[in-house]
N, C-alpha and C positions, 0 to 999 in steps of 0.2 A: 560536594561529592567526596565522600571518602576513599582513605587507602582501598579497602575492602570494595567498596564499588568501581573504582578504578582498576582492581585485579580482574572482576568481572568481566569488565569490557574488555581487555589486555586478555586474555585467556579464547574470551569465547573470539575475538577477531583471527588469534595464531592457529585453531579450531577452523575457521571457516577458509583463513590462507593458505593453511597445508592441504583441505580438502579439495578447493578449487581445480589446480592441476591433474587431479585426478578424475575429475568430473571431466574436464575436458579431454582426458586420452577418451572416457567413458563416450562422451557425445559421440567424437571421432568414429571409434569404432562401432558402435552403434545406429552410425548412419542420422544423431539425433542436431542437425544439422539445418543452416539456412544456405542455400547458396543460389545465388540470383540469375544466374541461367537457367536453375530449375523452377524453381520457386518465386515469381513476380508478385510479390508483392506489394502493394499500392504504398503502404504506410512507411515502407523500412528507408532508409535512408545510406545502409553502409554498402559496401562492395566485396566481392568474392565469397568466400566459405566460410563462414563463421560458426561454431560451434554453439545450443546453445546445452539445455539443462543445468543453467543457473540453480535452480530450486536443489540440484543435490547437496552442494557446500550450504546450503539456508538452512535446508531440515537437517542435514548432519547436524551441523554444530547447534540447531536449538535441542534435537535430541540429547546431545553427549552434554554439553555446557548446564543442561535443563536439569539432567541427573544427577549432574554433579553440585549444583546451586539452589536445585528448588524441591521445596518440600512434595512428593508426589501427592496431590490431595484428589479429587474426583476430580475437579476442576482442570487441574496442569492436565492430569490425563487425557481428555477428553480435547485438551488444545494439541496435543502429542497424535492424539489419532489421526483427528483432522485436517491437521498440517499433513502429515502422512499420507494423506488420500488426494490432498493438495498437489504435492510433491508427485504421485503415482497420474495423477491430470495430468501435469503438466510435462508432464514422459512423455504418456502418449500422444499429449500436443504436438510434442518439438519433433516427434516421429513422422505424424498421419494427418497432422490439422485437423482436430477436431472439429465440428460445427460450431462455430460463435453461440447458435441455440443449445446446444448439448452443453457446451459449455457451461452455459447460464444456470440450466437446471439443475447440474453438478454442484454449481457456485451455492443454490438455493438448499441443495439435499445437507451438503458440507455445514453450511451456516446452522442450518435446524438442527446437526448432531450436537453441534458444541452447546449450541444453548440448550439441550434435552442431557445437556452433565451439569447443568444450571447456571451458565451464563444468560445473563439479561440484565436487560435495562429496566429496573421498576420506577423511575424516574431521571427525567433531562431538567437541566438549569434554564430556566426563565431568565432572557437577556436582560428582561423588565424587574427584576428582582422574583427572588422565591423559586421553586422548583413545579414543573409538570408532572402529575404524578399519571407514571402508567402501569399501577398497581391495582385499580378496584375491580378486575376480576380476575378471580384466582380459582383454578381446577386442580384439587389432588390427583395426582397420577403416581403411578410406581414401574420407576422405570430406572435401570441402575440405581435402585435404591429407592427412598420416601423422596419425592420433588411435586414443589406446586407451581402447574402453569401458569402463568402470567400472562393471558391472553395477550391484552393490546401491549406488555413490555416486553415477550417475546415473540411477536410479530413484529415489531420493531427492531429489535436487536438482528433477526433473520435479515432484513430489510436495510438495518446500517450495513451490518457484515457485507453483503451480498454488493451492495453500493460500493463498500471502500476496495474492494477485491476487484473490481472491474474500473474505478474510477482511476486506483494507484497505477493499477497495471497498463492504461492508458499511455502513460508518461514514461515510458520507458524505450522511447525512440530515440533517443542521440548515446554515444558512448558514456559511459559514468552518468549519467543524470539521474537516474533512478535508486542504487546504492547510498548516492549522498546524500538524497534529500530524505532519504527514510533513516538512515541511520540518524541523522539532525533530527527528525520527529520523534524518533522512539526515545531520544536522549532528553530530550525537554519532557517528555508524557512521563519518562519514569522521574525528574525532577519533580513535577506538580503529581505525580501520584501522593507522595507528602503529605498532601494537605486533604487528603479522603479516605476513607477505609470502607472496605462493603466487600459482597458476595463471602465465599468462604475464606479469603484470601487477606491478609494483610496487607498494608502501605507497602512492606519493604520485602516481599513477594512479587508486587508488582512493578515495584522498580527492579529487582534483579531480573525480570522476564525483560523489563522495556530495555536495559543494559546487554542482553542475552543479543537481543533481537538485533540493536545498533553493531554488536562487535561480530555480527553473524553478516551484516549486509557492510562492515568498514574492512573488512577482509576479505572481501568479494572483490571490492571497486579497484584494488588495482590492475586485476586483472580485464575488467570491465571498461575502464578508463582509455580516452583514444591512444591509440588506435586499440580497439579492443579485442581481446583472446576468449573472448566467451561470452553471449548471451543471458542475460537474466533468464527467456525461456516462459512463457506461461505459467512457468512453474514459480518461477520466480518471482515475479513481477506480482501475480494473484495473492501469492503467502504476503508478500508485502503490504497491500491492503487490509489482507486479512488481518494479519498480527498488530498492525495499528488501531484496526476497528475493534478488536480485543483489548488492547491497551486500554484503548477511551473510554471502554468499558471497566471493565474491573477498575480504573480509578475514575468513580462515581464523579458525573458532570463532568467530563472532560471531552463529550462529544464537538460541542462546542469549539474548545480549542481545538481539538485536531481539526476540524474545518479550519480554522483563521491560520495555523502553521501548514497545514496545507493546500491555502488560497488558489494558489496557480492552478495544480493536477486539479481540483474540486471545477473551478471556473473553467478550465478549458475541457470537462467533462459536460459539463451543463449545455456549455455551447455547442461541442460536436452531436448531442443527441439532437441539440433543437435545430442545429442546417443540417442536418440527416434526414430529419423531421420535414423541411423544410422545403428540402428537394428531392422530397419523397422517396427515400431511401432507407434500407433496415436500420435503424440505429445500432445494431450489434455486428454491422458489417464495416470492417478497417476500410479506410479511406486516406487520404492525403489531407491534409487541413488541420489536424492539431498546432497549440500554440508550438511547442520546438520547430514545426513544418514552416509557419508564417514566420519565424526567427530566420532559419535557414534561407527563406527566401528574399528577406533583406539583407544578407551578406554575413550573417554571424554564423562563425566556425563552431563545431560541436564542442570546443571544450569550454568556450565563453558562453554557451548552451547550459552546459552542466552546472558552470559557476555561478551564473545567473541563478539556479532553480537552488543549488545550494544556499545562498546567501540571501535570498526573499527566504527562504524557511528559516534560515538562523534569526534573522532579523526578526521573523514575525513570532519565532520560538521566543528570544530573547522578551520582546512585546507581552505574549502571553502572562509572563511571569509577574507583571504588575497590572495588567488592564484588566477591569471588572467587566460583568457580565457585558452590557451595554455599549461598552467600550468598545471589545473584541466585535460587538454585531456591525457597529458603524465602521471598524477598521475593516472587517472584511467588504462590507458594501462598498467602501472606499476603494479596495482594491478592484473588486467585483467590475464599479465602474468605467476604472484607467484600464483594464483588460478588453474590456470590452470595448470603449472605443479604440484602443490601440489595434487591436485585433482587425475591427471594422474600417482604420483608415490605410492599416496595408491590404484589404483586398479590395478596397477603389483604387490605392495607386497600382495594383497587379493592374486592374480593368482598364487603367488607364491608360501602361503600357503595352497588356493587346491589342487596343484600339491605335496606339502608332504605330506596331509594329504590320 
């Protein structure tokens, strides 16, 4: 990493630290607020009145940092809007609780803007060597401008977006957890951006975004961090999906890795639809039972929460940067597995101790 990328990050993080305080008089006074005598929440974990509207310090600083770093091309634009209307969700969120269903559909409208300014996936990396191409149908349209649909690669790309938006946003239940481990993903996406170039965008376009992105959520977390002064916020939590599932996009075949650096939030996303599923329950409706949930409930404190999720993404970040396609599939199945039994033998000892007790 260079000086100059290093400014980046250093800029857009004192960008997102000076905005945060402000965001939180904003919550405050706005009533944009959790507070557990009103608001019971199945999934939350903290106590009293916590403020949230995270997502304001997010979109400020990709805004102001974005102007000031990135070329404005059709593309950035169309990530500026988006985010925008993200940030405008997740207001009304933190206000009125939106329906988990309206939600979704918003998640679905949002994802189609961005790729109708021409993001897409016209191909993913084959673990087995070689690429999936999801190019061979293509529809002229004219729509801000001359662009060709890509059937099945932007149906997909709607389809990733839409996923990493609700999958990231999942994992943001203990204090700090969610800031560090995205700020650690977007910092390794813009390292391996390097080694691809595509859409209308350069390598080193997409690393000042994925730099943008980390110094925009490493200047949040202190305020985030236990005991915490502010909420990520729907707002928050959802752009953080989002802007990762962008990431992996514009630097072609990097879908891939962001699944294996984001092993945890991915696999305890998987899991909670399928006992949702399971116990025949809305899968878009919060519940108690995510992996930080079964943490807490073996005795681990929210900051050894945070570190934990911190450091399996550094780690698996780190990983990414030499393992081939093949590698990364069996490392994540690797994980995949130890999560999953780990997961399934703390809720036989929960069973075990309701049955003594």
């Amino acid at each position: 990493m260079s000086w100059n990328n290093l400014w980046i990050v250093v800029v857009s993080t004192l960008i997102s630290y000076v905005a945060t305080p402000f965001a939180i008089k904003f919550a405050n006074k706005f009533k944009l607020v959790t507070d557990v005598s009103i608001r019971n929440h199945p999934a939350h974990t903290h106590k009293g009145i916590i403020p949230r509207g995270g997502g304001i310090p997010i979109f400020l600083t990709l805004l102001i940092a974005g102007v000031i770093f990135l070329p404005l091309n059709k593309i950035i634009v169309g990530i500026l809007i988006a985010n925008a209307l993200l940030m405008i969700t997740g207001l009304v969120d933190d206000r009125y609780d939106v329906s988990p269903y309206w939600r979704f559909l918003i998640n679905i409208g949002i994802s189609a803007l961005v790729v109708l300014f021409g993001l897409g996936i016209p191909y993913i990396s084959n673990p087995f060597g070689g690429v999936v191409r999801l190019d061979a149908i293509a529809i002229p349209i004219n729509f801000l401008g001359s662009h060709t649909l890509l059937l099945v690669a932007d149906i997909f790309a709607v389809v990733w977006l839409t996923w990493t938006m609700n999958m990231v946003n999942w994992s943001k239940g203990v204090d700090g957890q969610l800031p560090g481990f995205v700020a650690i993903t977007a910092l390794f996406l813009g390292l391996l951006s390097q080694r691809f170039v595509g859409h209308e965008i350069d390598a080193t376009t997409v690393m000042t975004l994925s730099f943008i992105v980390a110094g925009a959520y490493i200047g949040f977390l202190p305020f985030n961090f236990y005991p915490q002064k502010i909420m990520p916020g729907y707002g928050g939590g959802a752009m953080a999906g989002f802007l990762l599932g962008i990431l992996s996009i514009l630097s072609f075949g990097k879908v891939g890795t962001a699944i294996l650096v984001l092993s945890i939030p991915t696999i305890d996303a998987i899991y909670t639809i399928l006992r949702r599923i399971r116990k025949k329950k809305s899968p878009f409706r919060a519940d108690w039972g995510h992996f930080h949930h079964r943490l807490i409930e073996i005795g681990w404190g929210k900051r050894r929460i945070a570190f934990f999720y911190w450091l399996i993404s550094f780690i698996l970040g780190v990983a990414s940067l030499f393992l081939g396609g093949i590698e990364k599939f069996l490392a994540f199945a690797t994980i995949a597995l130890l999560l999953f039994i780990f997961i399934i033998v703390i809720e036989k000892m929960k069973k075990i101790d309701n049955l003594v007790i």
